[in-house]
N, CA and C atoms as a LAMMPS dump frame, in Angstrom:
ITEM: TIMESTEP
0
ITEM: NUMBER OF ATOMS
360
ITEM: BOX BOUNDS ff ff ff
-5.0000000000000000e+02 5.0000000000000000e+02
-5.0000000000000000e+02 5.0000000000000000e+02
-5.0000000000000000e+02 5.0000000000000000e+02
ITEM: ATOMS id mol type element x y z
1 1 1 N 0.837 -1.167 0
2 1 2 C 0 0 0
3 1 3 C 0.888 1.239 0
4 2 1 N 0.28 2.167 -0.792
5 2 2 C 1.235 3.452 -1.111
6 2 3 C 0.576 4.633 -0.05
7 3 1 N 1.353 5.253 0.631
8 3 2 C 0.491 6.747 1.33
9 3 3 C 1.16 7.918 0.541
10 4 1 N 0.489 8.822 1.17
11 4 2 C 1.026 10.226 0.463
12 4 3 C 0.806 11.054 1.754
13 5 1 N 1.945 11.977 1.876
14 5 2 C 1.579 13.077 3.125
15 5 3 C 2.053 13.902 2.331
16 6 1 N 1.14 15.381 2.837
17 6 2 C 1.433 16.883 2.322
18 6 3 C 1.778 17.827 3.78
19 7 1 N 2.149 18.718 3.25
20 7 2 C 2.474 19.688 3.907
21 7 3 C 0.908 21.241 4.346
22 8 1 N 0.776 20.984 5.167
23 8 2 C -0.337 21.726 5.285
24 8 3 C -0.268 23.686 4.704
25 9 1 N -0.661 23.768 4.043
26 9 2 C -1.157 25.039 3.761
27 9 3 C -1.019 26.424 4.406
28 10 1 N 0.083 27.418 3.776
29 10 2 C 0.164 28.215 4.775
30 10 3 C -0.268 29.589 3.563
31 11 1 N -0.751 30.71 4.09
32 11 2 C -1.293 31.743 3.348
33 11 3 C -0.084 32.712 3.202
34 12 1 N 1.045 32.432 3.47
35 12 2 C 2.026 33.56 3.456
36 12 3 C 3.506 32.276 3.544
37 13 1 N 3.506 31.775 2.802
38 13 2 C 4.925 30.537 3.095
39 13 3 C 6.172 31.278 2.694
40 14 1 N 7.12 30.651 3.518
41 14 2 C 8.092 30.882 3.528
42 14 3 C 9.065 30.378 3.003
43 15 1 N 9.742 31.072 2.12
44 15 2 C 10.896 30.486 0.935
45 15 3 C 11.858 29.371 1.251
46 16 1 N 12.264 29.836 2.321
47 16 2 C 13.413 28.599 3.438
48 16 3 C 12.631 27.503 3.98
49 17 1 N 11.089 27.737 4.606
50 17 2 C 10.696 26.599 4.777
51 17 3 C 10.234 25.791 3.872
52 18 1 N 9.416 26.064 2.642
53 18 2 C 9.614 25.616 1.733
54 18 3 C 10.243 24.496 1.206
55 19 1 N 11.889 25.252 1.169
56 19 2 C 13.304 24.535 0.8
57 19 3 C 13.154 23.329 1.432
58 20 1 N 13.247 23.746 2.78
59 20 2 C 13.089 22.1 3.875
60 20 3 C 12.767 21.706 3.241
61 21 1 N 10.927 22.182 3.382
62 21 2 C 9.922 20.412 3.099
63 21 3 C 10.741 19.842 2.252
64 22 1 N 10.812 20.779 0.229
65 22 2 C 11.196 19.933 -0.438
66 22 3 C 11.914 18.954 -0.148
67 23 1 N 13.063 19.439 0.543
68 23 2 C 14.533 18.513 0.527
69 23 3 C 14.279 17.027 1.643
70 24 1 N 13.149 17.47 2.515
71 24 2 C 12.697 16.255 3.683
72 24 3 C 12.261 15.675 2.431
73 25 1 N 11.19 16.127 1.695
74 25 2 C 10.177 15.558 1.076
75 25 3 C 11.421 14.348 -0.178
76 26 1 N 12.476 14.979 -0.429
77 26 2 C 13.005 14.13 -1.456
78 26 3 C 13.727 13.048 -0.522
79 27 1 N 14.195 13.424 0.537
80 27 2 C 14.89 12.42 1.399
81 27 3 C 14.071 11.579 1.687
82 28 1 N 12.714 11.559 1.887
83 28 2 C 11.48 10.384 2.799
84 28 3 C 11.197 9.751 1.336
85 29 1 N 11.067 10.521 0.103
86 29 2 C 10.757 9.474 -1.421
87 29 3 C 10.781 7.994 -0.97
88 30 1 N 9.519 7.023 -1.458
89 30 2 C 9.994 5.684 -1.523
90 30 3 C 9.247 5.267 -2.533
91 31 1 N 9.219 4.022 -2.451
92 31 2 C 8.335 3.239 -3.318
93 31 3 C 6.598 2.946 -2.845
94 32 1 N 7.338 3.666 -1.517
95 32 2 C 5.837 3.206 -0.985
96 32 3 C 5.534 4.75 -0.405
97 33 1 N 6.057 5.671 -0.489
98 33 2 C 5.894 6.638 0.281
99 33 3 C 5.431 8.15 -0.736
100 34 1 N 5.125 9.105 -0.82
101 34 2 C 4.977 9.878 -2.063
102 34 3 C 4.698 11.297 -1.265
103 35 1 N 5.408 12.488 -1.363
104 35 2 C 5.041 13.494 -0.922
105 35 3 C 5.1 14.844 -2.165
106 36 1 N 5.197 16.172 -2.088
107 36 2 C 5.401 17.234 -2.624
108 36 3 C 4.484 17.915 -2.794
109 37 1 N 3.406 17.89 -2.243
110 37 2 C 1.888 18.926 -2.681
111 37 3 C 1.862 19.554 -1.414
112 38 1 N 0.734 20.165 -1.544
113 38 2 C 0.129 21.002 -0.487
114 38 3 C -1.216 20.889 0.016
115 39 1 N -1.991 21.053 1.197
116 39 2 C -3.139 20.7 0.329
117 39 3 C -4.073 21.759 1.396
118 40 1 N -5.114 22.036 0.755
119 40 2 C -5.802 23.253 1.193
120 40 3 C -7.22 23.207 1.238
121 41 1 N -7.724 23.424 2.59
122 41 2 C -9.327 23.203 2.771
123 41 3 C -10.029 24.579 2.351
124 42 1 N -10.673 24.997 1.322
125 42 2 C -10.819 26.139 1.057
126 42 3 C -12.077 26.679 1.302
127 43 1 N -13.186 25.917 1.534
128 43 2 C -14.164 26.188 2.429
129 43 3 C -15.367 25.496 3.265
130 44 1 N -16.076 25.57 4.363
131 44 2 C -16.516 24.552 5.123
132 44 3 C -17.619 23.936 4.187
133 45 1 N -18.476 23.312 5.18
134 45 2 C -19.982 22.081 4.723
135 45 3 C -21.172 23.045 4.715
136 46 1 N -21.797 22.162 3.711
137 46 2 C -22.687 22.6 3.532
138 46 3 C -24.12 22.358 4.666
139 47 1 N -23.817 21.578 5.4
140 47 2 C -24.429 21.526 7.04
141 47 3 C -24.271 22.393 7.776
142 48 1 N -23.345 23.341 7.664
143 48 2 C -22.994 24.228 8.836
144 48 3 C -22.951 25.628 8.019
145 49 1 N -23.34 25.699 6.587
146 49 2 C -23.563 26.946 5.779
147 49 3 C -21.937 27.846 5.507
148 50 1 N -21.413 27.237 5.593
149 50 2 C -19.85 27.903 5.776
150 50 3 C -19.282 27.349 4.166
151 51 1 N -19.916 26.135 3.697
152 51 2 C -19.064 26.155 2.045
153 51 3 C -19.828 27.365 1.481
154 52 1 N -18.971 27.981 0.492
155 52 2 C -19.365 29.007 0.377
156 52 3 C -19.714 28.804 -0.894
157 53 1 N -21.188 29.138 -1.586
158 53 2 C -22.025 29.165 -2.179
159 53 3 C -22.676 30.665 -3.006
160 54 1 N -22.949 30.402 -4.755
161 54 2 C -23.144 31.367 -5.266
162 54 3 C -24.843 32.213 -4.18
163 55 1 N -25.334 31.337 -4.455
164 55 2 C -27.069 31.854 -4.282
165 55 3 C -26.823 31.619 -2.516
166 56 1 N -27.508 32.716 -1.822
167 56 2 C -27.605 33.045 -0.441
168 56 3 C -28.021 30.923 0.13
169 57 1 N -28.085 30.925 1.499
170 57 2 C -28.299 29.9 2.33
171 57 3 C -29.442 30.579 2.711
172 58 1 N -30.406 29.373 2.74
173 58 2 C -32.013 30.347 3.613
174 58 3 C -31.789 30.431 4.785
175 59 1 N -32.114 31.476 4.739
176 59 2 C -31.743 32.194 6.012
177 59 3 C -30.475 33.183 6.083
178 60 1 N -29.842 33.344 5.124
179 60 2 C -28.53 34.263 4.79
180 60 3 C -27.664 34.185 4.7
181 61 1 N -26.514 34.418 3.735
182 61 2 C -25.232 34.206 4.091
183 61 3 C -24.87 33.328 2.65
184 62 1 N -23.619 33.487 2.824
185 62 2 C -22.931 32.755 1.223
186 62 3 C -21.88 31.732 1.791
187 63 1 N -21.555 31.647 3.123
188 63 2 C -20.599 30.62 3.491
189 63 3 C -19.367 31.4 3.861
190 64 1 N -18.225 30.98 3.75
191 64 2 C -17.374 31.134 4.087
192 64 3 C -15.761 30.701 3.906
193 65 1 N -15.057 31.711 2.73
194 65 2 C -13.609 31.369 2.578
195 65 3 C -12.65 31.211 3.301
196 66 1 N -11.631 30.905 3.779
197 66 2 C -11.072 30.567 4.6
198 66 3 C -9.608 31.323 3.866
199 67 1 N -9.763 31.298 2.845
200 67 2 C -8.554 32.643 2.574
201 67 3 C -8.989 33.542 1.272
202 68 1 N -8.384 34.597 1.07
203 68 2 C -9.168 35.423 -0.131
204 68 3 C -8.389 35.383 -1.591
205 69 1 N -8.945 35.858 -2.599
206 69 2 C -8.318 35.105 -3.708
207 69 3 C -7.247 35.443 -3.356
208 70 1 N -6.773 36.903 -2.966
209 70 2 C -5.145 37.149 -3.236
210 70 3 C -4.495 36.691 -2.525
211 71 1 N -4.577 36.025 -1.427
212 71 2 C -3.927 34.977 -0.511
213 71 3 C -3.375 34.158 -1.339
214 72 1 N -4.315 33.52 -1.87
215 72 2 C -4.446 32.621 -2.581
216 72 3 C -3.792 32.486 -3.478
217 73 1 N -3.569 33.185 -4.904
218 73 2 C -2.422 33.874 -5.783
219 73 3 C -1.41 33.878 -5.395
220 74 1 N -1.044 34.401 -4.347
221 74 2 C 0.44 34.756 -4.131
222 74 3 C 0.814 33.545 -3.213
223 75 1 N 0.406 32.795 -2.632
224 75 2 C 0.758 31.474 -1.971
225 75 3 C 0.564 30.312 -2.616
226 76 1 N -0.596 30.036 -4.062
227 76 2 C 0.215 29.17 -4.975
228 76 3 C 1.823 29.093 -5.728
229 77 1 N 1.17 30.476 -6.206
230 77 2 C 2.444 31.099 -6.88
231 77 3 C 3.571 30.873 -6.162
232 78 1 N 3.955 30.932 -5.053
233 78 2 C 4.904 30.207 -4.166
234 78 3 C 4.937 28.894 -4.452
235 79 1 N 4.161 27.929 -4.067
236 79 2 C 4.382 26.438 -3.773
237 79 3 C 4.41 26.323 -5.218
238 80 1 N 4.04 26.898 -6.41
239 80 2 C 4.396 26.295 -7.246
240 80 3 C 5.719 26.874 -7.796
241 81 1 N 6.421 27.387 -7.544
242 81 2 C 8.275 28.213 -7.729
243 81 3 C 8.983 27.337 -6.906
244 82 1 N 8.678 26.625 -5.836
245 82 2 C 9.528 25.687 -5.134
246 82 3 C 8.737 24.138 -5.559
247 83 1 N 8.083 23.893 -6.845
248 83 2 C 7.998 22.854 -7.308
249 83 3 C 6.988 21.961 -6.165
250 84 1 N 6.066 22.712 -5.802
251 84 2 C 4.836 22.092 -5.155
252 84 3 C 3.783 21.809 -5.653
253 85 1 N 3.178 21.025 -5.687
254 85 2 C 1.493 21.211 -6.546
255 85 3 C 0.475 21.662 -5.481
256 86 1 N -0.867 21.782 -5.402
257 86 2 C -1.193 22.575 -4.59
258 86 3 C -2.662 21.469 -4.887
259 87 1 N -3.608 20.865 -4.081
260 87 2 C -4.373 20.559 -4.153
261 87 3 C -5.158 21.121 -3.174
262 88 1 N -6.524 21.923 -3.416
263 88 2 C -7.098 22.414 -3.011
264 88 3 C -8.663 21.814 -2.81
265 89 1 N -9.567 21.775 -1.623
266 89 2 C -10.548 20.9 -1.679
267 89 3 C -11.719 21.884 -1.719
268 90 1 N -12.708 21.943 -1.956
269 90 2 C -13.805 23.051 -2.506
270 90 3 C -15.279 22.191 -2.6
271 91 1 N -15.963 23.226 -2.108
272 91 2 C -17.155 22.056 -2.025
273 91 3 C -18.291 22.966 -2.371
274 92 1 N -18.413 23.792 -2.091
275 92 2 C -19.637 25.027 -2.361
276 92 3 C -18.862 25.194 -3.779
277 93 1 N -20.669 25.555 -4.793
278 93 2 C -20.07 25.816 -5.927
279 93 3 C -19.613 27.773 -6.496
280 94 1 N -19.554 28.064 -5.009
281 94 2 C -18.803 29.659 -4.784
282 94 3 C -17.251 29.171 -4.874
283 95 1 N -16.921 28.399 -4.478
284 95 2 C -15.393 28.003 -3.933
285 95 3 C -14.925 27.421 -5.006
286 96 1 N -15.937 26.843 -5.884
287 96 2 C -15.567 25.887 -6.95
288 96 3 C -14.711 26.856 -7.94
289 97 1 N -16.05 27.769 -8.457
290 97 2 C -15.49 28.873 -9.001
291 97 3 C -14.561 29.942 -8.689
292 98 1 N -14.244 29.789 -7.236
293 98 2 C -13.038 30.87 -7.259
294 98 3 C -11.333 29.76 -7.391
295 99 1 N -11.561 28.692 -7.224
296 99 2 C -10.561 27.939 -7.214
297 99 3 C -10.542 27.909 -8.666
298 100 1 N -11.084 27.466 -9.837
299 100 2 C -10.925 27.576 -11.401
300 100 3 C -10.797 28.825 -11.808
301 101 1 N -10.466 30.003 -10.747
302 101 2 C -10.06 31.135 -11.424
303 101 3 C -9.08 31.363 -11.877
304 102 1 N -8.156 30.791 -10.132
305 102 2 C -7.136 30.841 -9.803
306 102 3 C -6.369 29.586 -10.684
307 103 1 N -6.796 28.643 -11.131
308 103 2 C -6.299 27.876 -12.019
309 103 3 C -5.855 28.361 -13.415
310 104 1 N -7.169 29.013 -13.68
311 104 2 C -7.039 29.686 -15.031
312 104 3 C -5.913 30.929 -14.982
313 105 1 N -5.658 31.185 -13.977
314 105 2 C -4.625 32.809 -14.004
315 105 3 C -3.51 31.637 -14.025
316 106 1 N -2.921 30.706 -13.259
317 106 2 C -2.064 29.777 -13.146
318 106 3 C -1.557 29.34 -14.473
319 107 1 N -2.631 28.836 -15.644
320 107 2 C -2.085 28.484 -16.61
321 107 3 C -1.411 29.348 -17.431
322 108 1 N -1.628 30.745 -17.094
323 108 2 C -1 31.701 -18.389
324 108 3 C 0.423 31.98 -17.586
325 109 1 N 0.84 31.665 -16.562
326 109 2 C 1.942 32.531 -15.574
327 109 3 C 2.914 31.357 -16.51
328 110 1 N 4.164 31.636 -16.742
329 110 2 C 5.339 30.747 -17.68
330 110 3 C 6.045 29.89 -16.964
331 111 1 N 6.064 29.652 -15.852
332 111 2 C 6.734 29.02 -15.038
333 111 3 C 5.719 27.88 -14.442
334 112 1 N 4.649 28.069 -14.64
335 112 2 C 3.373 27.353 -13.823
336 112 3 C 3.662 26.003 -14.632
337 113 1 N 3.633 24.715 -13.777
338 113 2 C 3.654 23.767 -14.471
339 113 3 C 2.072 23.073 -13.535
340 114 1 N 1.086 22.872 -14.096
341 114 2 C -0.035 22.605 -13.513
342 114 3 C -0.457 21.55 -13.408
343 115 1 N -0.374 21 -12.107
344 115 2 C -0.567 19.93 -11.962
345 115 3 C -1.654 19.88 -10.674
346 116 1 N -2.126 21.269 -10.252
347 116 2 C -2.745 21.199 -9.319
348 116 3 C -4.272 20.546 -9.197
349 117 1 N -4.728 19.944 -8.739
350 117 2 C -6.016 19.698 -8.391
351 117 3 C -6.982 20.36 -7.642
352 118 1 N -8.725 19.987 -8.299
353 118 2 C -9.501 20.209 -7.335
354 118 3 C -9.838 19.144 -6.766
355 119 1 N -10.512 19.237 -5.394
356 119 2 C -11.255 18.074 -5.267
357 119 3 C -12.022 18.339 -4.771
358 120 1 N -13.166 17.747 -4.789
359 120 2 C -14.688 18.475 -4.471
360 120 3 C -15.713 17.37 -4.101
């Protein structure tokens, strides 16, 4: 059986820490072992009204991001310059669409090699 561990998600990462993970991340490599992403809860359930959603929740409210696009931008844009992929999980179809934004700005940047995921 194969696992995979990521590095949890930071909105402002740091270039040196970064470096680490990578270099842990190439030292732990196995056959059975697989690391280098990131991975990012980008907004809550739809039980608790917090995934964040185009059309209001009855009773009010659109949910809730957990970081804003430009967070967002500039902290892919990181993990992906130190050769991270970035998998992001999205569940409201508000979140859906701001995560395929940020994909779509991703593909035109020259350095972006895209391999990031949604998962939803």
């Amino acid at each position: 059986m194969r696992y995979r561990s990521a590095a949890a998600f930071d909105e402002q990462p740091d270039p040196g820490q970064l470096d680490r993970y990578v270099a842990a991340c190439e030292a732990a490599r196995s056959r059975l072992h697989a690391c280098g992403f990131v991975k990012l809860i980008l907004d809550g359930t739809v039980d608790a009204k917090t995934a964040v959603m185009i059309e209001p929740y009855v009773g009010g409210g659109n949910g809730l991001s957990f970081v804003s696009q430009q967070q967002l931008d500039r902290a892919v844009a990181a993990y992906d310059r130190a050769g991270l992929q970035v998998q992001i999980h999205a569940i409201g179809d508000g979140a859906i669409i701001h995560d395929a934004i940020l994909l779509r700005e991703a593909i035109v940047l020259p350095q972006a090699d895209v391999h990031d995921e949604v998962v939803s």
